[in-house]
Every structure is written in structure tokens, then in C-alpha cells.
mmCIF file of the C-alpha atoms, coordinates in Angstrom:
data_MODEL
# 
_entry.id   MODEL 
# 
loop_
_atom_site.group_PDB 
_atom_site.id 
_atom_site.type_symbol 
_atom_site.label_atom_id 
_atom_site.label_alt_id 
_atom_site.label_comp_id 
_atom_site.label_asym_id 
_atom_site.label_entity_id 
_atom_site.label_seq_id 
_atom_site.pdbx_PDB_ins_code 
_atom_site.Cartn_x 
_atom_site.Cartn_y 
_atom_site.Cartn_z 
_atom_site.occupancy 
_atom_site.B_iso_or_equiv 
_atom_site.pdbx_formal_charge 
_atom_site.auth_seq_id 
_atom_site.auth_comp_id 
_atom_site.auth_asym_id 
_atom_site.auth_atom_id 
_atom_site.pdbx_PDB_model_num 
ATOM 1   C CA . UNK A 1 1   ? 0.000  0.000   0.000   1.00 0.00 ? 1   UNK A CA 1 
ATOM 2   C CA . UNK A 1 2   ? 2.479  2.560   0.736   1.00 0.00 ? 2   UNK A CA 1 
ATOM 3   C CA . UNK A 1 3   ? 4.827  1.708   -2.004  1.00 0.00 ? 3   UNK A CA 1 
ATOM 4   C CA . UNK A 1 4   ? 1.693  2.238   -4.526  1.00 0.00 ? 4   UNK A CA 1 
ATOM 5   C CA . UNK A 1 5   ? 1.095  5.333   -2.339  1.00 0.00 ? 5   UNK A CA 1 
ATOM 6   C CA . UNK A 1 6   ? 5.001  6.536   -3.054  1.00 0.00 ? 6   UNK A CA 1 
ATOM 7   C CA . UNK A 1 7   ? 4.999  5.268   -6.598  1.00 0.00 ? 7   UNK A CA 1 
ATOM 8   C CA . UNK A 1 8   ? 1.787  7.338   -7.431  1.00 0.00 ? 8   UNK A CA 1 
ATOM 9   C CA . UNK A 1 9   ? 3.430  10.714  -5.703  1.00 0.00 ? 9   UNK A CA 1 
ATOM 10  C CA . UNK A 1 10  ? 6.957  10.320  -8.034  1.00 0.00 ? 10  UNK A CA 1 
ATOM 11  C CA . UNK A 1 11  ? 5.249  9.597   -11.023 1.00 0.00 ? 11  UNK A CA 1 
ATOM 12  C CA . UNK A 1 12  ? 3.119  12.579  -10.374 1.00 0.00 ? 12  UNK A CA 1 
ATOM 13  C CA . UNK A 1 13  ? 6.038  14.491  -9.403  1.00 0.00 ? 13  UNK A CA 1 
ATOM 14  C CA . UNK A 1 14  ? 7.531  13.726  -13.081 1.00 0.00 ? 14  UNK A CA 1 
ATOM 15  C CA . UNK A 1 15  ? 4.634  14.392  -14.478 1.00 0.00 ? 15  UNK A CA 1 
ATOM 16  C CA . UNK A 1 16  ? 4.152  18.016  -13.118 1.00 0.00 ? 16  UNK A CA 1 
ATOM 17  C CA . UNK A 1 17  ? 8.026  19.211  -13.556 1.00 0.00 ? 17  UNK A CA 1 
ATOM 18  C CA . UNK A 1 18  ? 7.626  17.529  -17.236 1.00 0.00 ? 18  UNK A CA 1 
ATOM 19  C CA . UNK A 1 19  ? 4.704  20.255  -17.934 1.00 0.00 ? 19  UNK A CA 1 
ATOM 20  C CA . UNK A 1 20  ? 6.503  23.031  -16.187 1.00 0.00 ? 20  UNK A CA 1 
ATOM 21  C CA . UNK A 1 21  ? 10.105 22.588  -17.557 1.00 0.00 ? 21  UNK A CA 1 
ATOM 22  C CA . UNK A 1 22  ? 9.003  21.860  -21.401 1.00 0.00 ? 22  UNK A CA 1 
ATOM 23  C CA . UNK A 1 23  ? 11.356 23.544  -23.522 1.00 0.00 ? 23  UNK A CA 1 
ATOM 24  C CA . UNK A 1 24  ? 13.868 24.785  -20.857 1.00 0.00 ? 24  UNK A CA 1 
ATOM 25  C CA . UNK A 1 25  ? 17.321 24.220  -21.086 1.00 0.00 ? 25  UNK A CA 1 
ATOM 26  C CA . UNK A 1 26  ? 19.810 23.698  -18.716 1.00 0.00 ? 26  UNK A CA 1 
ATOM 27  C CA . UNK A 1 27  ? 21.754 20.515  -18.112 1.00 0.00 ? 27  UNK A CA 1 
ATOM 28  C CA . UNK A 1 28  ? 19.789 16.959  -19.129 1.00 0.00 ? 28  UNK A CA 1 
ATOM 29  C CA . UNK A 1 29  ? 20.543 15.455  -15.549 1.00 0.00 ? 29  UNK A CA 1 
ATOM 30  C CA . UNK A 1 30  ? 17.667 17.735  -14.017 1.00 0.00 ? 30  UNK A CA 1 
ATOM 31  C CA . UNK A 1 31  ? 15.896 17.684  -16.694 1.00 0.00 ? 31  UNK A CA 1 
ATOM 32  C CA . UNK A 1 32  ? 12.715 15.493  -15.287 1.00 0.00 ? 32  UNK A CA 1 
ATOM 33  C CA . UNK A 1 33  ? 12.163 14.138  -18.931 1.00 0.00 ? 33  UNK A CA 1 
ATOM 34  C CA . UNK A 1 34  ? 14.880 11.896  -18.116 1.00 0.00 ? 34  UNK A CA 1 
ATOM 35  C CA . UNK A 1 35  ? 14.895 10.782  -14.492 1.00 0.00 ? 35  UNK A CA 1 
ATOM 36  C CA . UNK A 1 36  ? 12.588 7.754   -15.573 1.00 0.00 ? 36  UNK A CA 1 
ATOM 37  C CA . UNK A 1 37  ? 15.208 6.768   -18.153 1.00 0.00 ? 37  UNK A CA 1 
ATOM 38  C CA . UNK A 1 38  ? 18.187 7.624   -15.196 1.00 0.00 ? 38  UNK A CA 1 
ATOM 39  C CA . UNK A 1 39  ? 16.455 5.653   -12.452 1.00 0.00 ? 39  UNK A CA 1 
ATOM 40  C CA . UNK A 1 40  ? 16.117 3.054   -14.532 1.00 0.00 ? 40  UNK A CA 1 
ATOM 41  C CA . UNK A 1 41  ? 19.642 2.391   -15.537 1.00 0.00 ? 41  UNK A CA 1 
ATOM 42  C CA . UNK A 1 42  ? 20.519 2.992   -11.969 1.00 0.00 ? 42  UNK A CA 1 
ATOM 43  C CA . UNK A 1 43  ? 18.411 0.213   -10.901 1.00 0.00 ? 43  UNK A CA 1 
ATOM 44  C CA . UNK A 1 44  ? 19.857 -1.767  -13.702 1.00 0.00 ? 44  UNK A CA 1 
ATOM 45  C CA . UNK A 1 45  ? 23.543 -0.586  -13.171 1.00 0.00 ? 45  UNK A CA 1 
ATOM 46  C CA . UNK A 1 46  ? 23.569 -1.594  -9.182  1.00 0.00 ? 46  UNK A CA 1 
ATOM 47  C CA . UNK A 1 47  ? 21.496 -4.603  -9.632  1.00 0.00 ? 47  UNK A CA 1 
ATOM 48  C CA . UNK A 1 48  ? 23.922 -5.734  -12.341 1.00 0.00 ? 48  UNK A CA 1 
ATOM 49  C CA . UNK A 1 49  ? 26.876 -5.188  -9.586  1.00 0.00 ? 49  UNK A CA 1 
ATOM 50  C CA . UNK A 1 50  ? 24.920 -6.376  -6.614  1.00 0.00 ? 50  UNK A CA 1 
ATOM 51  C CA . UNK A 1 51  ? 24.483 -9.625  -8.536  1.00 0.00 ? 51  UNK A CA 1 
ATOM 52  C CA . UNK A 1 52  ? 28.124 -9.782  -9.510  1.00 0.00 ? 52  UNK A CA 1 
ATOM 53  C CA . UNK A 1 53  ? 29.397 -9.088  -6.073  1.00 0.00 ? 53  UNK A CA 1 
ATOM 54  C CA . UNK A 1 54  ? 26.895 -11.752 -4.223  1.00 0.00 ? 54  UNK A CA 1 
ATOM 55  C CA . UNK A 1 55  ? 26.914 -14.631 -6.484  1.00 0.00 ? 55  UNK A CA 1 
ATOM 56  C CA . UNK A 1 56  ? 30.822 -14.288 -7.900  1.00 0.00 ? 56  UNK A CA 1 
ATOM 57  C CA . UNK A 1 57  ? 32.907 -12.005 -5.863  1.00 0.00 ? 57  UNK A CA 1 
ATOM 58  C CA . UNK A 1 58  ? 31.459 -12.575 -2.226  1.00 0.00 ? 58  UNK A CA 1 
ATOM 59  C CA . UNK A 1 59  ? 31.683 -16.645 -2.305  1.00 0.00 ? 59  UNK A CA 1 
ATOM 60  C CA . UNK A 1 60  ? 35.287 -16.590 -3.319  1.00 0.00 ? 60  UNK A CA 1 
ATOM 61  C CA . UNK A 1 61  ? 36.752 -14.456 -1.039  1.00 0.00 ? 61  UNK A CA 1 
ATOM 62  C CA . UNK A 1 62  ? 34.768 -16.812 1.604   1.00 0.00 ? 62  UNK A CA 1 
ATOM 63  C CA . UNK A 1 63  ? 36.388 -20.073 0.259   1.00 0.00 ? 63  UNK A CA 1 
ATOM 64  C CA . UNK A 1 64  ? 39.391 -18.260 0.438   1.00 0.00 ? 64  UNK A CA 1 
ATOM 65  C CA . UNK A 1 65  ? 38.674 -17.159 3.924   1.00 0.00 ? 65  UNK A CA 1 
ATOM 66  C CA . UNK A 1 66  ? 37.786 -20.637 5.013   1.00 0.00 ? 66  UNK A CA 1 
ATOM 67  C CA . UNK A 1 67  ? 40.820 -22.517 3.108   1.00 0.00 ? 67  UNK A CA 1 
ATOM 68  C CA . UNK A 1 68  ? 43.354 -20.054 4.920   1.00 0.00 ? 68  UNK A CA 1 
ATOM 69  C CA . UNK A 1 69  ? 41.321 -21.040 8.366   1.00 0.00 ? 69  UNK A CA 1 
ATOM 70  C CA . UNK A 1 70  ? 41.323 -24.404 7.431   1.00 0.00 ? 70  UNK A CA 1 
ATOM 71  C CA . UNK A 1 71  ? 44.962 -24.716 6.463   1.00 0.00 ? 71  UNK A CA 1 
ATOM 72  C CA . UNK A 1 72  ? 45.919 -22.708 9.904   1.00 0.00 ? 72  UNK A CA 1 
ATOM 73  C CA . UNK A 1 73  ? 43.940 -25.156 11.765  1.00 0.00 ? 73  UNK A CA 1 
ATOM 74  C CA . UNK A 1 74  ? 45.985 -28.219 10.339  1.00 0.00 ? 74  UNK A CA 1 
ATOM 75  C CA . UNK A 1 75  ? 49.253 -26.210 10.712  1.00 0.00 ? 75  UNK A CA 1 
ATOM 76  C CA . UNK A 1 76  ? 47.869 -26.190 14.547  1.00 0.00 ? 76  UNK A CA 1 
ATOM 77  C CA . UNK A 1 77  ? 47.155 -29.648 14.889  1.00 0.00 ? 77  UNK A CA 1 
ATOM 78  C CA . UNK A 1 78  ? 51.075 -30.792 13.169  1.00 0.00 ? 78  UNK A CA 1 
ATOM 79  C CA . UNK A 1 79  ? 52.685 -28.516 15.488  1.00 0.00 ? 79  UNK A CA 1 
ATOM 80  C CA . UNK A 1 80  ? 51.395 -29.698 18.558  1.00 0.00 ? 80  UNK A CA 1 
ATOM 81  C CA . UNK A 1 81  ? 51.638 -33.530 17.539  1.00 0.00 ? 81  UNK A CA 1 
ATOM 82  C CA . UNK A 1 82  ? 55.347 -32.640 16.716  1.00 0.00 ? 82  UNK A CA 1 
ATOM 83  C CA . UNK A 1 83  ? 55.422 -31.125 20.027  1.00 0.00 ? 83  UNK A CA 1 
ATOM 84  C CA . UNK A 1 84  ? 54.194 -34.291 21.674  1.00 0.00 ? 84  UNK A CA 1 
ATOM 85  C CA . UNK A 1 85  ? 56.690 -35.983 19.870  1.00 0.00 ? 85  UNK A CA 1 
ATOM 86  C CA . UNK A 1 86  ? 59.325 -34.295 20.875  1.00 0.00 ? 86  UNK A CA 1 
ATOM 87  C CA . UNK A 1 87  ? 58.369 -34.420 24.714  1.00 0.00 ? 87  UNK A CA 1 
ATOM 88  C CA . UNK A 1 88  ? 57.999 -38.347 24.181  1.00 0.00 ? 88  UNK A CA 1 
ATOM 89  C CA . UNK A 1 89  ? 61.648 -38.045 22.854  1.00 0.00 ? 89  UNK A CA 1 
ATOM 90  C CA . UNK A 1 90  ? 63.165 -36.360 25.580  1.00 0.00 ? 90  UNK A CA 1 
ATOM 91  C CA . UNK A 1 91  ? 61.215 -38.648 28.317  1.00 0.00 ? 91  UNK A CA 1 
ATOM 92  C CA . UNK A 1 92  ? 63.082 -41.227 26.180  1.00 0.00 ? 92  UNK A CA 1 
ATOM 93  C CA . UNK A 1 93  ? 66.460 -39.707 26.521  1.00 0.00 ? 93  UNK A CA 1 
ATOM 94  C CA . UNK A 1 94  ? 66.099 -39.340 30.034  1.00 0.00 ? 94  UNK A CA 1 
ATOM 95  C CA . UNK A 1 95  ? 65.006 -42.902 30.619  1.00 0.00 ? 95  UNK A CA 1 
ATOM 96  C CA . UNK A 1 96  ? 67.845 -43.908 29.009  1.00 0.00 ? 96  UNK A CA 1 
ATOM 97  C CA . UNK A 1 97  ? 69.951 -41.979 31.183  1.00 0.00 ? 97  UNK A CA 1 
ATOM 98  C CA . UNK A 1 98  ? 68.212 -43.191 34.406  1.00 0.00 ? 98  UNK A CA 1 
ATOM 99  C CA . UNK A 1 99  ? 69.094 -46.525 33.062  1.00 0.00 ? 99  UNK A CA 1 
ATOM 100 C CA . UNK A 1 100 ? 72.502 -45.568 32.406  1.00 0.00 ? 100 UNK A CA 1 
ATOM 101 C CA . UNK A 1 101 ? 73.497 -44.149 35.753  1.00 0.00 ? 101 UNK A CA 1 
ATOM 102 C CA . UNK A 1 102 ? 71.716 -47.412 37.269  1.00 0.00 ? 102 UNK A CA 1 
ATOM 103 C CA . UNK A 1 103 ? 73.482 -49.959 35.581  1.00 0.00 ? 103 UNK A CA 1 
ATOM 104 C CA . UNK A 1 104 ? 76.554 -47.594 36.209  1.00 0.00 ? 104 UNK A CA 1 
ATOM 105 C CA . UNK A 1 105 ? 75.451 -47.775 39.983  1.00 0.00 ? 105 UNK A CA 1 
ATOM 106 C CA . UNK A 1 106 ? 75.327 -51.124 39.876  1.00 0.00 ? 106 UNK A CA 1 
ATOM 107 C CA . UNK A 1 107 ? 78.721 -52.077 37.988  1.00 0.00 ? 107 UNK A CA 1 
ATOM 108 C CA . UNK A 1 108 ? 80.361 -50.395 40.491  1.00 0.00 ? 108 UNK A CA 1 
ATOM 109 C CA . UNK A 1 109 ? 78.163 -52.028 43.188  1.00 0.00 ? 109 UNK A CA 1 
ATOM 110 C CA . UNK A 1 110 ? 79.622 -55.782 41.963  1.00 0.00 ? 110 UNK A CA 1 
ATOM 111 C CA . UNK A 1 111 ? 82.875 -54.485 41.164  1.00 0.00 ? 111 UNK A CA 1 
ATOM 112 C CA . UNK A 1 112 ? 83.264 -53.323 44.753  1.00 0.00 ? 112 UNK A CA 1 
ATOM 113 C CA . UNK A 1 113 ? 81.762 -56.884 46.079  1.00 0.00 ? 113 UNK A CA 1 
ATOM 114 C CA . UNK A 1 114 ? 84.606 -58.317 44.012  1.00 0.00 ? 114 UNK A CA 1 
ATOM 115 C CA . UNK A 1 115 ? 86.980 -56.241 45.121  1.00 0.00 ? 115 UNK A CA 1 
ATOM 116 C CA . UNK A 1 116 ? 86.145 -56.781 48.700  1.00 0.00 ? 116 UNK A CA 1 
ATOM 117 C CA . UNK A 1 117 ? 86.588 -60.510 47.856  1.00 0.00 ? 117 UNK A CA 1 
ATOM 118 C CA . UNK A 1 118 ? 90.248 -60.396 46.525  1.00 0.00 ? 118 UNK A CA 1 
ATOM 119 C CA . UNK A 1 119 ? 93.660 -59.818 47.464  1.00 0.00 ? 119 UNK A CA 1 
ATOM 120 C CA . UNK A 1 120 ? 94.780 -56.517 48.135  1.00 0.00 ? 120 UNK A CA 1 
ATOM 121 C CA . UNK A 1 121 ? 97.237 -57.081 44.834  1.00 0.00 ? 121 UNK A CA 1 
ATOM 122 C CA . UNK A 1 122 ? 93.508 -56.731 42.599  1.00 0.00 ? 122 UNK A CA 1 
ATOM 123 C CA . UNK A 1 123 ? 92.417 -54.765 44.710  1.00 0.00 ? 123 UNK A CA 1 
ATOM 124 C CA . UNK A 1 124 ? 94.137 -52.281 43.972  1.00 0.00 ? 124 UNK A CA 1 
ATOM 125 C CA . UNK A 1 125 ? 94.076 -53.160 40.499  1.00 0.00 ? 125 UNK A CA 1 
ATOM 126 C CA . UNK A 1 126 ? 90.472 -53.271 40.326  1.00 0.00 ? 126 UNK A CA 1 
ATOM 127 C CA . UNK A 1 127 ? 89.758 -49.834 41.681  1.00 0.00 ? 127 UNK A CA 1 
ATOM 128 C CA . UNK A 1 128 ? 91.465 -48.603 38.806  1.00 0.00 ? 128 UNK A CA 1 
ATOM 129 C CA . UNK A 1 129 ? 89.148 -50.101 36.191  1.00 0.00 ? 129 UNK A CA 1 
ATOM 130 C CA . UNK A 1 130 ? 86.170 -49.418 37.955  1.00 0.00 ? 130 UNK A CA 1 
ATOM 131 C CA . UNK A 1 131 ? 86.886 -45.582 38.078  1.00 0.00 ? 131 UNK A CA 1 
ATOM 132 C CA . UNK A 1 132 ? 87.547 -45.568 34.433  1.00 0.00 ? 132 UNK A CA 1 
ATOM 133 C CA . UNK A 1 133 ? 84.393 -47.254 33.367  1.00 0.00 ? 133 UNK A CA 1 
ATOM 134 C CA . UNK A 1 134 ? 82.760 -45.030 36.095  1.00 0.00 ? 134 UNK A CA 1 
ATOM 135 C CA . UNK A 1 135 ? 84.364 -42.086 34.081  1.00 0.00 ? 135 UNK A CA 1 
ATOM 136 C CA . UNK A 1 136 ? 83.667 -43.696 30.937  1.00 0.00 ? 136 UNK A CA 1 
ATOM 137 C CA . UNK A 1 137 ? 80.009 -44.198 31.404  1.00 0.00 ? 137 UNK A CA 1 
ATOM 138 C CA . UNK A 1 138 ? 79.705 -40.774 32.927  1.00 0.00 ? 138 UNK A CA 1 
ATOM 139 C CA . UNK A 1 139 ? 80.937 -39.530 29.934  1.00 0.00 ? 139 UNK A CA 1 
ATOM 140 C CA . UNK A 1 140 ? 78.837 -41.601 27.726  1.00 0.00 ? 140 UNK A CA 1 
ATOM 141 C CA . UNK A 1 141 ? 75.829 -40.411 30.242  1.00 0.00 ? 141 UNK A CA 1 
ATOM 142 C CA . UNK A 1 142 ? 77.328 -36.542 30.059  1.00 0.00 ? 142 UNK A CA 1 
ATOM 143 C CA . UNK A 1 143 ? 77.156 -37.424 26.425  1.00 0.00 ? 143 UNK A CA 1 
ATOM 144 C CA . UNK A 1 144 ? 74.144 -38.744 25.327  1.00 0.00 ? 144 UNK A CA 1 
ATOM 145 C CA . UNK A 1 145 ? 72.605 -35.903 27.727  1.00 0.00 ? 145 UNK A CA 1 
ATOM 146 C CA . UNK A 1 146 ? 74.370 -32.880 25.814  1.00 0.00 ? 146 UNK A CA 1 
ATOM 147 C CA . UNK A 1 147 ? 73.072 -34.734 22.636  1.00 0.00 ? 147 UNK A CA 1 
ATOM 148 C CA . UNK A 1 148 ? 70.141 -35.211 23.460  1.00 0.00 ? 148 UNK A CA 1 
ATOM 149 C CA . UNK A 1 149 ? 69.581 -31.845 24.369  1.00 0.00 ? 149 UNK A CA 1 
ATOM 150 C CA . UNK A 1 150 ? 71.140 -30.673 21.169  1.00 0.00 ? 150 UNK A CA 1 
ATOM 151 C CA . UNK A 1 151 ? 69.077 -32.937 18.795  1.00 0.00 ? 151 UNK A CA 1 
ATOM 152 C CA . UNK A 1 152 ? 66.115 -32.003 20.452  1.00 0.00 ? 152 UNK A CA 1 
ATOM 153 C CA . UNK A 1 153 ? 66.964 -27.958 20.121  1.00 0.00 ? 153 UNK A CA 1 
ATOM 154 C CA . UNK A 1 154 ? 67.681 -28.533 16.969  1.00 0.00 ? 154 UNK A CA 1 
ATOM 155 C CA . UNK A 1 155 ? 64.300 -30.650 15.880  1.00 0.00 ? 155 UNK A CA 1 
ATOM 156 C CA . UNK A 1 156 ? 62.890 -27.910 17.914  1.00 0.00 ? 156 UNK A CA 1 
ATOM 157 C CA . UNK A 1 157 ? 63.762 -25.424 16.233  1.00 0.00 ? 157 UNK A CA 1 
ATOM 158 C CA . UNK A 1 158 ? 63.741 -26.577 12.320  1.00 0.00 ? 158 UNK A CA 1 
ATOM 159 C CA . UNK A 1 159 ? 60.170 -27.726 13.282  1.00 0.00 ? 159 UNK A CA 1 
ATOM 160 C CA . UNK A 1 160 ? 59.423 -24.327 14.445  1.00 0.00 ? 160 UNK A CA 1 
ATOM 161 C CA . UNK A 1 161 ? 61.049 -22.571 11.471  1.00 0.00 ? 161 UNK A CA 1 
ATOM 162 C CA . UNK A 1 162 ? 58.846 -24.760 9.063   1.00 0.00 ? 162 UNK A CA 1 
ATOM 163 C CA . UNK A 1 163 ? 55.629 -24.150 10.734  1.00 0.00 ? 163 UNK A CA 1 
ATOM 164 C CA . UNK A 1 164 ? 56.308 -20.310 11.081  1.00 0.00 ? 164 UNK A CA 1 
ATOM 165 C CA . UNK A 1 165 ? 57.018 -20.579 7.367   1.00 0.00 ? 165 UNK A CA 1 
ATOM 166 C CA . UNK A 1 166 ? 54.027 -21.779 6.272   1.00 0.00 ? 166 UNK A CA 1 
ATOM 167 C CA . UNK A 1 167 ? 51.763 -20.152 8.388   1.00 0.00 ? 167 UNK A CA 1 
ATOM 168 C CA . UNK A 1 168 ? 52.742 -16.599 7.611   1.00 0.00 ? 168 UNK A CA 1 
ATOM 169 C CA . UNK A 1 169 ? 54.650 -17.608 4.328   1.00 0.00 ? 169 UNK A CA 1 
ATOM 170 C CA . UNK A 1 170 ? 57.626 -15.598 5.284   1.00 0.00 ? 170 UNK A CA 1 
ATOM 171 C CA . UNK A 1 171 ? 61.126 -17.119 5.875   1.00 0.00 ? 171 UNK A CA 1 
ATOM 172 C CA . UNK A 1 172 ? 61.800 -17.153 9.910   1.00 0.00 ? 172 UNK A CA 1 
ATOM 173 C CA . UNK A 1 173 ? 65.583 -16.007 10.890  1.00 0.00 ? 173 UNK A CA 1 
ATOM 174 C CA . UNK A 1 174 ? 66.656 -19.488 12.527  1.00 0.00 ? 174 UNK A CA 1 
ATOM 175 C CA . UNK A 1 175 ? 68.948 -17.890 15.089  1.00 0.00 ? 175 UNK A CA 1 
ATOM 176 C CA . UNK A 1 176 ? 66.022 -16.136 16.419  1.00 0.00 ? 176 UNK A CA 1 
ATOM 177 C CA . UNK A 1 177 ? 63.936 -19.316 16.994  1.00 0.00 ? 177 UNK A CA 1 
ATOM 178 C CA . UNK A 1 178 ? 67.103 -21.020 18.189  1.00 0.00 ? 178 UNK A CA 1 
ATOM 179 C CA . UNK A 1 179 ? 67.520 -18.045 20.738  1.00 0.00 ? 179 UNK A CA 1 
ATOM 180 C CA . UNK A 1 180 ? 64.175 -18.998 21.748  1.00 0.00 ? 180 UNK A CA 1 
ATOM 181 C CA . UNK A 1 181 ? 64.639 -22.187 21.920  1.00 0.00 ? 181 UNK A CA 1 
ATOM 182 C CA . UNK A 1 182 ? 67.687 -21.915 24.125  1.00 0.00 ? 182 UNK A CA 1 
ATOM 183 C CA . UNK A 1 183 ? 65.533 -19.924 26.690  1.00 0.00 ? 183 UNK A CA 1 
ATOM 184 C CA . UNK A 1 184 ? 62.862 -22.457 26.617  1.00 0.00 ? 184 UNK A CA 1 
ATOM 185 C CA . UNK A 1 185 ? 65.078 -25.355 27.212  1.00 0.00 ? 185 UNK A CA 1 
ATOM 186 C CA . UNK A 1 186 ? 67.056 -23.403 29.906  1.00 0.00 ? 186 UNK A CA 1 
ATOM 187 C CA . UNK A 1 187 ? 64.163 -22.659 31.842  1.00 0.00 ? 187 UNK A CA 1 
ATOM 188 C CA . UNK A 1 188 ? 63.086 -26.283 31.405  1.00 0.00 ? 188 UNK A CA 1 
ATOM 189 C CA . UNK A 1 189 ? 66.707 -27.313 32.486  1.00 0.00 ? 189 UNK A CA 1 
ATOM 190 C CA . UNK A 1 190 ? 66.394 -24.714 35.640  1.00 0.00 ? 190 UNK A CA 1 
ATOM 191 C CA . UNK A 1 191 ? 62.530 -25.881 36.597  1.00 0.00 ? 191 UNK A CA 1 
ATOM 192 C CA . UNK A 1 192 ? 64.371 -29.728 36.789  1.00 0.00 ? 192 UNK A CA 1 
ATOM 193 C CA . UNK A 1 193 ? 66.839 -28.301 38.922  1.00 0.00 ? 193 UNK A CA 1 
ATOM 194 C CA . UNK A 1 194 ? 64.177 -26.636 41.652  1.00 0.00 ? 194 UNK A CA 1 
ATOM 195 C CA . UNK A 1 195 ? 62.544 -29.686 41.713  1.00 0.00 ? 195 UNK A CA 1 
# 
């Protein structure tokens, strides 16, 4: 009702300027002759680009949109399984080093009993080659800890490199992320410590 009510007030509008402004001049924009004509390309025109953007435009900057979520979300989900990887890793490594100072422990423990057993001629003898395998698996325990720690910083950080890669598709200055990763696992290494 009201759109017939506004519909019936423009076209009466046009109608009246129309008589008024017959033969003046003046530019053909205000001339009301034309404003049908006008209006109706307008209409045309902005339907023509509202149709464009809605149905071409619109939808594939949304599939973009939601690939570029999508791919984030899966970037996510590697990371953190690398992550738990590399935590199962280190629990690894320090297993094996538990296990290391153990049977270390407990060469020494037997080597002793023996020890105790013999003359003081191998006893004296025997001493000697316990402290070197003592200092020998030490080493081996100082070892495998220090490369450990290394492989993992360095896993750490390629890993970290990668995924900062492709999520912001810019290379990643690796002494930055290894800086970081330093921190991390010296904090880690002090936390150990307190407890």
C-alpha cells in the first residue's frame, strides 16, 4: 500500500516538472524528462553489480577465507603432535639416562663386592678399572645428555622454522627461533633443577 502510495506521488512528481520545464534548457541530468530513463539504468547498473558481487565475488573471497582457516587449523594440529613428539623423545632420553646411571650404579656395586673378595694385589688393580668405566660411562651419560639436548633444540627449532614458514609464508631467521629455543630449554633445564 504505501509503495503504490510513493509510486503514485513520483510519477506525479515527473509528471508536473515535465509540464513546467518543457522547452527549458539547462543541463539533461535535471531535466525530469529523463529521471525515468536515469532511475532506470541505476536500478539496472547496481542490480547488475549487486548480482556480480553476491553470487561471484562474495563466495570466493569466503572459500578463500575458510581454506586459509582451514589450512591454519591443520598447521595447529602438526605442530602440537610434533610437540608431543618431541616431549615423548626427551622422556626417552632421560630414561635412558636413568638406566645408564643405574646400571653404572650397579657395575660399580659388583665391582666393589669383588673387590672386597680379593687380594689386596687386585684390589688395587680393580679400583682402577672401575673408576675408568665409572668415568667412561659418565661420559657416555654426560654425552648422550648434551646430545640429546642438542638434537632435540635442533628438531625444535627446524620444526618451528617450518611451521612459522608456512603459516605466515615468510622465511623465519633461525637464530632467532634457536635463541628462543635456548631460553625455553634453559628454563626447562632450571625448573628440573628446583625440583
Amino acid at each position: 500500500m504505501l509503495k503504490k502510495i510513493i509510486f503514485k506521488f513520483f510519477f506525479s512528481f515527473v509528471l508536473f516538472t515535465q509540464a513546467q520545464s518543457a522547452e527549458s534548457g539547462g543541463m539533461p541530468q535535471l531535466n525530469p524528462e529523463f529521471w525515468i530513463s536515469q532511475i532506470l539504468w541505476l536500478i539496472l547498473t547496481f542490480g547488475a553489480l549487486y548480482i556480480v558481487l553476491s553470487k561471484v565475488i562474495l563466495p570466493k573471497i569466503s572459500d578463500n577465507l575458510e581454506s586459509r582457516r582451514s589450512q591454519i587449523l591443520e598447521n595447529i594440529e602438526i605442530a602440537e603432535k610434533q610437540r608431543e613428539e618431541s616431549e615423548e623423545k626427551v622422556k626417552e632420553f632421560e630414561k635412558i639416562i636413568l638406566n645408564s646411571k643405574l646400571e653404572a650404579k650397579n657395575l660399580f656395586n659388583e665391582a666393589r663386592q669383588k673387590v672386597l673378595e680379593d687380594v689386596d694385589k687386585k684390589r688395587s688393580e680393580l679400583e682402577k678399572s672401575i673408576e675408568a668405566e665409572i668415568v667412561s660411562a659418565e661420559k657416555e651419560i654426560q654425552s648422550l645428555n648434551s646430545n640429546s639436548l642438542e638434537n632435540i633444540k635442533k628438531i625444535a627449532t627446524d620444526t618451528s622454522s617450518d611451521l612459522i614458514t608456512q603459516l605466515i609464508g615468510q622465511e623465519v631467521d633461525k637464530n632467532t627461533i634457536s635463541s628462543i629455543v635456548n631460553d625455553l630449554a634453559k628454563n626447562t633445564k632450571e625448573n628440573r633443577k628446583n625440583v
